[in-house]
N, C-alpha and C positions, 0 to 999 in steps of 0.2 A: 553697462556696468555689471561683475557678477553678482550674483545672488547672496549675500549674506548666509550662513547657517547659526542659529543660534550655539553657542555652548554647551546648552541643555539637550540639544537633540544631537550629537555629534557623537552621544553612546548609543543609538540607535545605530549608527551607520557602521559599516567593515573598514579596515584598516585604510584600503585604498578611497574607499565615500570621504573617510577623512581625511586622509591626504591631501585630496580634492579642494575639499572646504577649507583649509588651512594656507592652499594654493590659492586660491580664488579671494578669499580673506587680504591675504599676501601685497595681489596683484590689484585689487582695489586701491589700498595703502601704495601702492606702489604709483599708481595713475596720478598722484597728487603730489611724492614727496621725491621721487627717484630721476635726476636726472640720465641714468641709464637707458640702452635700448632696452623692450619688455625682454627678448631673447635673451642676455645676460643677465636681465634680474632671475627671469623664472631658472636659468640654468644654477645661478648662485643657491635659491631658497633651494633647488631641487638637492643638490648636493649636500644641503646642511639639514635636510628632511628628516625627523627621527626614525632611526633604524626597523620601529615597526611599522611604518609607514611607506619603505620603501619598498617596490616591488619590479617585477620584470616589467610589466604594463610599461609604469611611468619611467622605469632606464629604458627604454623604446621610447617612448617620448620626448625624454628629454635629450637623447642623443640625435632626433630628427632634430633639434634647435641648433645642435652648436653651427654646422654653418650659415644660421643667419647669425651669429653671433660676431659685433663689431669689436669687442674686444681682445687685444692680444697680451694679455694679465694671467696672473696668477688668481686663483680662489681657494676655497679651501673644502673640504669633506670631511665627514665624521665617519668614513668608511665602511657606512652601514652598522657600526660597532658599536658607539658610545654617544650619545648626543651630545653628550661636553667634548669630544675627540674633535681639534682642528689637528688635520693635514694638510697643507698646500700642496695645489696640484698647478701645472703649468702648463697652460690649454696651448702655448707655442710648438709643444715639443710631448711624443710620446704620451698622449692624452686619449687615456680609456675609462670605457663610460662604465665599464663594472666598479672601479674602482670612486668614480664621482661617484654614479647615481644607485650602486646597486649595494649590496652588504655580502659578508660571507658565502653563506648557502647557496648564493647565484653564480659562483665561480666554478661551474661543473666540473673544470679542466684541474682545479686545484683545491676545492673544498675536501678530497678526502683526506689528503695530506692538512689539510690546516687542522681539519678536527682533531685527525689521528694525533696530531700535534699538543691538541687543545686536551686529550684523553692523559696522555704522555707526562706532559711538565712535572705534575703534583708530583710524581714518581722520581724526580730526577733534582739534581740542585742548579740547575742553570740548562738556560737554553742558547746554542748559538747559528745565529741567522747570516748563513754566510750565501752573498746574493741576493743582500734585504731589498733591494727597489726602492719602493717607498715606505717598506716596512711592516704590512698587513699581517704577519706572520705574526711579528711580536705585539704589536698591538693588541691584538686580538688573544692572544695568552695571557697579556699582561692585564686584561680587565680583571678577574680575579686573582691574581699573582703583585703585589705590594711591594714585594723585599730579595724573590732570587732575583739575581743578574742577567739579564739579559744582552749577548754582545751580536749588534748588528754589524757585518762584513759589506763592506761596498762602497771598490775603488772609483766608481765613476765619481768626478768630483761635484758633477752637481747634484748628482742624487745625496751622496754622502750629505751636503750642505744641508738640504733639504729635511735630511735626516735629523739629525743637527737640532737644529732652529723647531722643529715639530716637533721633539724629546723635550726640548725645556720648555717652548711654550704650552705643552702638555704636562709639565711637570712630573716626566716621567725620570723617577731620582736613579730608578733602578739598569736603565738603557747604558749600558756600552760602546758608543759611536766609534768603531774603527773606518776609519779611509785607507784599507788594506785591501788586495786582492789574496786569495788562501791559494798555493800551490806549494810545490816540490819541494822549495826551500827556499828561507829568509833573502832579499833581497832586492832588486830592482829588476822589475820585466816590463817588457814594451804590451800593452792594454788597448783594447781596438774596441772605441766607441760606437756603437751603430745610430746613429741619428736617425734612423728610422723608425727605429724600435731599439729602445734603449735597455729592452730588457731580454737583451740579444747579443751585448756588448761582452766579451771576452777575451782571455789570455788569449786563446788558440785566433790563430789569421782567419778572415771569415772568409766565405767563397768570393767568386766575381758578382756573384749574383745582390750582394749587398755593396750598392755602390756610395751611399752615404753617407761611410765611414771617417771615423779620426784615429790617428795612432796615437798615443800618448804614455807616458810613462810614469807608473806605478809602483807604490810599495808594497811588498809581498810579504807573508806571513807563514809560515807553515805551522797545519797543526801540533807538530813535535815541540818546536818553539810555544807556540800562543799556553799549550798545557804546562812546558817549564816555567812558564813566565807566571800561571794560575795554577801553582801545586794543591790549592784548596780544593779546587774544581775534580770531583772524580765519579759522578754519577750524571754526564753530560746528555743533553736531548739536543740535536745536530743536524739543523735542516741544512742541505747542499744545492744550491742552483746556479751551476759554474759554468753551462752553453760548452759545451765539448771537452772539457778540463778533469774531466772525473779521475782520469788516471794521474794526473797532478795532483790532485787530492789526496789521493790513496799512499803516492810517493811518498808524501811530508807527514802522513799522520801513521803508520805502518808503528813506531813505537808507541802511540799516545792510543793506540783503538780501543784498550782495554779499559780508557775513562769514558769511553760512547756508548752508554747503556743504550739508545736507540740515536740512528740514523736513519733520515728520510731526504732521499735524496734522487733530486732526477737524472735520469739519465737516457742518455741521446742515444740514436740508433748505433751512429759510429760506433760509440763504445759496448753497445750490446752486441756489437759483430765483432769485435775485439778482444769477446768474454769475461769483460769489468764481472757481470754475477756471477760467472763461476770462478772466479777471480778470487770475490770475496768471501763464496761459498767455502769452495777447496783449500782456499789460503789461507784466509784469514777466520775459517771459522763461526762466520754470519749463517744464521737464518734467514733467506729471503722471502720477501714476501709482495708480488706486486699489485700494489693499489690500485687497484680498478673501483672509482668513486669509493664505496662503502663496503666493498669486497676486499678482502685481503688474502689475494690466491699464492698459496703456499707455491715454491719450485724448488726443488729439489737439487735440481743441476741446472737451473739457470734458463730452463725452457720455460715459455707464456705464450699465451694467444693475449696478443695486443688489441685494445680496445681503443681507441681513436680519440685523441688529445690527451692519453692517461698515461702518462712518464714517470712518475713517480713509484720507487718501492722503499720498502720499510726495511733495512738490516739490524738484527738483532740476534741476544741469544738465547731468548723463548723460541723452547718447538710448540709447534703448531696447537699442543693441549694447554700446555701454560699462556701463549701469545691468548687463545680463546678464553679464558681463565680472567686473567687479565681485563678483558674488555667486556668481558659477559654482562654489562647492565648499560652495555653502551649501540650505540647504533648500528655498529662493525660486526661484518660475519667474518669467520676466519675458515677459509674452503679449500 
């Protein structure tokens, strides 16, 4: 049986000792009262663990359990974010362990953009999360943020659901659930699921090389529309994560840009070979700036030296003294 740790001594220990004791604690309680295997309990507590208590260690750990894990269930995560935050995750299908067992800051490939995100809001009257997933983006804004709106975008219909059901059993009043995919213009487009990785799934046909695909058929949105439909909205923060679709985007929102006081938005090699930055350098009048983690490297005309998993850049119409201005009490260099 584990070892007990008092209460009293549990301020003695580092985040992770406690975690430990809390896990151990858990797993005692658990030998007596749980008809579950011990692998789905510990995977359950490990998910609901309070955000300071979770670390890379234990998402290493706990993701060495899931295949012993006999359950083919849903659970749920406070995404490293909130410890009152349930989000369902669905361990059948597209099940990552950043998102069960890890929080924010461990998302290398996308915490610059989250933060950037998280700097951003206060400045702006609404955020829109078009390519929500499971939602991390707004979540995670919305812990200090009460009353702007927030519209999460995302036609996949089970994620949407997901979305859904996690906003009001969260009680989040201020969440906007669209079941829209955002492209060129209003309408009906055929939407190609990847089951493999669902956060992969897009307007654009995917190669051969994803063969566990569904085509299904979606309603479209374009930014020009969604902003006449929300004439109040005019100081917008606009994250983008549309898998090859960037110039659909660009299409439909060409009238409405001058409500996006900041865009972050990823974009794919295609389109960077395509010249989407100088695109919207030239054309439309953006600052770019590409996000490499904590670095916000200014380009001029559209050139960058790529950093590996970093896709994300910043469009905006702070130059480079004002953008550093702006963030000067924050984590972000602007170079």
């Amino acid at each position: 049986m584990a070892e007990l740790v008092d209460a009293r001594d549990l301020k003695s220990l580092g985040p992770q000792g406690r975690a430990s004791s809390i896990l151990a604690a858990s797993t005692t309680r658990f030998c007596y009262n749980s008809p579950m295997s011990l692998a789905d309990f510990l995977l359950e507590r490990g998910a609901e663990l309070p955000p300071l208590f979770k670390s890379r260690f234990l998402m290493r750990l706990f993701s060495r359990l899931i295949p012993s894990s006999d359950r083919d269930t849903s659970f749920f995560t406070n995404l490293g974010i909130d410890s009152c935050l349930k989000v369902e995750l669905d361990k059948r299908r597209d099940f990552d362990p950043l998102l069960a067992f890890g929080k924010p800051i461990h998302h290398k490939h996308e915490r610059g953009a989250l933060y950037l995100c998280d700097i951003l809001f206060p400045l702006c009257d609404s955020f829109i999360d078009i390519g929500a997933n499971y939602g991390i983006f707004s979540y995670f804004l919305s812990r200090r943020e009460q009353r702007k709106p927030l519209f999460l975008f995302e036609p996949n219909p089970r994620l949407s659901k997901i979305l859904l059901n996690s906003a009001l059993r969260n009680k989040k009043n201020n969440f906007i659930i669209k079941s829209e995919a955002v492209g060129s213009a209003s309408g009906k487009l055929r939407f190609w699921l990847n089951w493999d990785d669902e956060s992969q799934s897009s307007l654009k046909q995917p190669s051969l090389s994803f063969r566990n695909c569904e085509e299904v058929e979606v309603d479209v949105i374009s930014m020009d529309e969604f902003f006449t439909l929300n004439p109040k909205l005019v100081k917008s923060l606009v994250k983008v994560d549309i898998e090859n679709a960037e110039f659909d985007f660009l299409a439909g929102a060409r009238g409405s840009l001058g409500r996006i006081s900041y865009l972050v938005m990823e974009v794919l090699l295609p389109a960077v070979q395509q010249g989407f930055i100088r695109k919207m350098i030239s054309e439309q009048g953006f600052y770019a700036y590409y996000i490499d983690d904590f670095n916000l490297r200014f380009s001029k005309e559209g050139d960058f030296d790529y950093s590996p998993g970093q896709l994300n850049w910043l469009f905006c119409k702070l130059d480079p003294d004002l953008l550093a201005q702006t963030l000067k009490k924050s984590r972000f260099k602007v170079l």
